[in-house]
N, C-alpha and C positions, 0 to 999 in steps of 0.2 A: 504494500500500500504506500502509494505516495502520495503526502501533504503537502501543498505547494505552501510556502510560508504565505502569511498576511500583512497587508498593511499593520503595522505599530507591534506586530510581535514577533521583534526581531531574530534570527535563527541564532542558538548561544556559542560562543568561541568560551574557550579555556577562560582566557584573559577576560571577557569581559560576563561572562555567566556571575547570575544573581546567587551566593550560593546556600547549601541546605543551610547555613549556621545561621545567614538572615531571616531565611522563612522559621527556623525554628525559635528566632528571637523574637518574631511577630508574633506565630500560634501561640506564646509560651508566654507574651504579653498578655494575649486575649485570655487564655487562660486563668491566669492572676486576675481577672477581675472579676473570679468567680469568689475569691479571697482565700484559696485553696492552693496555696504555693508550694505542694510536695506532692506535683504530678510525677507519679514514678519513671517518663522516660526522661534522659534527659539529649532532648535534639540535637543541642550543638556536640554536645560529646559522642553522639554516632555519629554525627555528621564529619567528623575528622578519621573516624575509623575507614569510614569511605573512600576520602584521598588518602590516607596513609595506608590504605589496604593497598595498591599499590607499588608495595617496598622493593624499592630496588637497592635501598642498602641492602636488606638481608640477604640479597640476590648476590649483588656484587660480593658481601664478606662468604659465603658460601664458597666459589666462584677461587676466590683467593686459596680458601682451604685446601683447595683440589689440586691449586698450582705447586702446593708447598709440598704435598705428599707426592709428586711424579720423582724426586728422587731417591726414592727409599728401596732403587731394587726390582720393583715387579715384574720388572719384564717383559713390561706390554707399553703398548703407548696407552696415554692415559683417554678419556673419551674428551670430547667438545664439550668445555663448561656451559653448567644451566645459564640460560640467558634469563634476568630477571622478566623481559615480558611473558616469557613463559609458563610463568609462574604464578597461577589464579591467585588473586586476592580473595580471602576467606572473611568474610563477616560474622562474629559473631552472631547468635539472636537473631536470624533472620529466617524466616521460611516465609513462606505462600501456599497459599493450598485452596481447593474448589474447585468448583466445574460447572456449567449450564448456566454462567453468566452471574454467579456468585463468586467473588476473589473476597477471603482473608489473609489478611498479612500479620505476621509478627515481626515486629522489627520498631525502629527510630521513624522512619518517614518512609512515604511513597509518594510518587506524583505522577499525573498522566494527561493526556488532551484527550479534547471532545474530537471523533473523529472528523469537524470541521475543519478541526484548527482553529478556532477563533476562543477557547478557553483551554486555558491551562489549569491547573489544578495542583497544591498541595498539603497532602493529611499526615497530622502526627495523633497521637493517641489526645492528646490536650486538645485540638482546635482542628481545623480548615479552612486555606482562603483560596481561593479561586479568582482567576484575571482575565479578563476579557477582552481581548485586543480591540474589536469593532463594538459599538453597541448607538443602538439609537433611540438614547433615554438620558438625561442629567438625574442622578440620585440623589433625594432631598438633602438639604443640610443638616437636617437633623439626626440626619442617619449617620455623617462622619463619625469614626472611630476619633472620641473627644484626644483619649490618651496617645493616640498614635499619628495623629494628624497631620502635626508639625505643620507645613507651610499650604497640606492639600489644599484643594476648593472642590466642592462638589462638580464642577467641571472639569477636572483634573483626576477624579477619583475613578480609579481602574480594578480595583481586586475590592473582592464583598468578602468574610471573612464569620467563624460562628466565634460569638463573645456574647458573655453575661450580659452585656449595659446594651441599652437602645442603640448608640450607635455601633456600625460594623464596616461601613466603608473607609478604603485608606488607598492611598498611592503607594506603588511598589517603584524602587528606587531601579531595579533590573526587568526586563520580561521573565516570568516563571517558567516560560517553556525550559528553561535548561534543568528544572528538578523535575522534568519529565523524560530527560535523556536516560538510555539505558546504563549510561555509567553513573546517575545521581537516582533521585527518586523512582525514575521507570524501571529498577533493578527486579520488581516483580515478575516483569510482563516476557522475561525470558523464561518463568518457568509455567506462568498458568495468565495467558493471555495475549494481544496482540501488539505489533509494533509496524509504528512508520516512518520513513524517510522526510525528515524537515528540512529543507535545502544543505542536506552532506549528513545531519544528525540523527542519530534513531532513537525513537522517544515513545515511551510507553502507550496505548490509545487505550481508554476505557469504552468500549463498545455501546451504543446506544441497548437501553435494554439491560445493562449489566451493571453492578455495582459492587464497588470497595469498602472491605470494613477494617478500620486499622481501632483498635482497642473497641472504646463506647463509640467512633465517630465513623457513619459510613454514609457517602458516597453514591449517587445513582443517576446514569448518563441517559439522556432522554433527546430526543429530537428535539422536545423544548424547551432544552438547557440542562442544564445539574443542578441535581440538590444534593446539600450535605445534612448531617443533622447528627447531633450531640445527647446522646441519652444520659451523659452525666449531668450539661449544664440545662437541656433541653432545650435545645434552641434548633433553629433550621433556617435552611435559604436555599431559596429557586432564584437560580440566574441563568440569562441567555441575552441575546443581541439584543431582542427587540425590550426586555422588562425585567424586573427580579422581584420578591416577595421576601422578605426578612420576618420569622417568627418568635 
């Protein structure tokens, strides 16, 4: 499947990707305003397990070892040292599991698009916000995320988000699609779900019809947008291009 990217959501490079430690500094705001600050995961700390899963120190000290024992004798040549990309990064805590359009994940975060393209999406066990590249609607002012606002304007305001207080809208400082690539958030959708081409990136798709439950917060992709919704703090939100609905 190929996404052709969209107007305003941009395709993510290394360098300029929004990353999981920001989204989980946000869900983990919204969460705190439930006044419950010992959510058991904690985002930003998977979220480095992610890029350091990665190790190519460990690769290269490996790699050394093997240099050091070729003269001990053996009698053979020694083989071609492990090349660190060779070498899957393992995450702790993480599975996926489901089938028929139902995904549970265990893990820090997941993220994925609507198979538009035009929302991106991401869930930690605390929260969900979702960003909408295109839409043809201004979200009231009352709806700003007071606490996270900083300089937004309800004209300006692009991701809808589940938080305790009336407001839930805020400005994402990156496009979210990059915690939908299959190396950051879309790390599911390689074992139980789909994946598409976003100009060079592959990024996890949550199927219309199907839906993600990461802890108490899940997730459900519909032709007429996504809703997420929060059994712990009980809240919910339906968003798509044309409207959203905040519970």
């Amino acid at each position: 499947m190929t996404v052709h990217g969209r107007a305003g959501m941009r395709p993510p490079g290394r360098s300029r990707r929004w990353t999981a430690a920001g989204v989980a500094a946000l869900v983990l705001l919204a969460g705190c305003s439930v006044g419950d600050g010992d959510d058991g995961e904690d985002p930003a700390g998977g979220t480095a397990g992610v890029e350091d899963g990665d190790d190519a120190g460990d690769g290269a000290a490996g790699t050394a070892g093997a240099g050091e024992g070729s003269g001990e004798g053996s009698g053979g040549s020694a083989g071609p040292p492990t090349e660190p990309a060779d070498i899957a990064p393992v995450v702790a805590g993480r599975s996926v599991s489901g089938g028929g359009g139902t995904v549970t994940v265990e893990g820090d975060h997941a993220g994925f698009v609507l198979p538009s393209g035009n929302i991106a999406c991401s869930v930690t066990a605390a929260s969900a916000v979702c960003q909408v590249a295109e839409k043809g609607f201004t979200p009231q002012a009352d709806h700003l995320a007071s606490t996270l606002v900083g300089g937004c304007t309800a004209e300006e305001a692009d991701a809808l988000m589940l938080s305790a207080e009336r407001g839930a809208w805020t400005c994402l400082p990156e496009p979210l699609l990059g915690q939908a690539a299959v190396d950051a958030g879309g790390w599911w959708a390689q074992e139980a779900g789909e994946t598409a081409d976003v100009d060079g990136t592959t990024v996890a798709v949550l199927p219309y019809g199907s839906s993600l439950t990461l802890g108490p917060v899940t997730c459900t992709s519909a032709q007429d947008g996504v809703r997420c919704d929060s059994e712990e703090i009980g809240k919910s939100f339906l968003l798509s291009n044309t409207t959203y609905q905040y519970d």
